[in-house]
C-alpha positions, 0 to 999 in steps of 0.5 A: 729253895733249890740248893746250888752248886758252883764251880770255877775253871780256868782256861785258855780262850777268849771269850768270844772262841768260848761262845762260839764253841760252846753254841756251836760243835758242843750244843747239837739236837742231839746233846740234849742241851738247850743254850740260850745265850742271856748277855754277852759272854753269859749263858743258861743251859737247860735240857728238857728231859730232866731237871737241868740249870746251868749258868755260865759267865766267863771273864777275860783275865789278863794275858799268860806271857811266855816268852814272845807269847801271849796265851788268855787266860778266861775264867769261867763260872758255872753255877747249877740250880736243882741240878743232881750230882749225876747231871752236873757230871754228864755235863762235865764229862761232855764239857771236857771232850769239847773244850780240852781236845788237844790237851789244851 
């Protein structure tokens, strides 16, 4: 049996600008990442160079309000499956320079 790893973050998107970042600008022919969306606002994440399996949920939580605004608020879920320490953290190191650019 394949011992898996999860973790959970926090963020300020919505669901459907997550899905567009991340099957956009975040997965190219050279990231080496292979996305294939499995239901809405669901995703595995797999490479073909090395064992690599990744599931990403997300799930709109209610609106931040601050003052006049509304900030979202999505919490994602990934869960990695035979997937080594140094992969998950490759994964990360990448998945930070793409959705936090801005400090956001």
């Amino acid at each position: 049996m394949s011992a898996s790893h999860e973790v959970e973050y926090e963020m300020g998107y919505g669901a459907d600008e997550f899905g567009k970042v991340l099957g956009g600008p975040f997965v190219t022919r050279d990231s080496g990442y292979v996305l294939h969306g499995t239901a809405r606002h669901c995703w595995s994440i797999s490479r073909d160079d090395r064992p690599f399996d990744l599931v990403i949920r997300v799930i709109e939580q209610p609106a931040r309000k601050l003052g006049l605004f509304n900030l979202p608020v999505l919490k994602v879920q990934f869960r990695f499956t035979g997937t080594d320490e140094s992969a998950r953290e490759a994964f990360f190191h990448r998945f930070h320079q793409y959705f936090h650019k801005g400090g956001g």
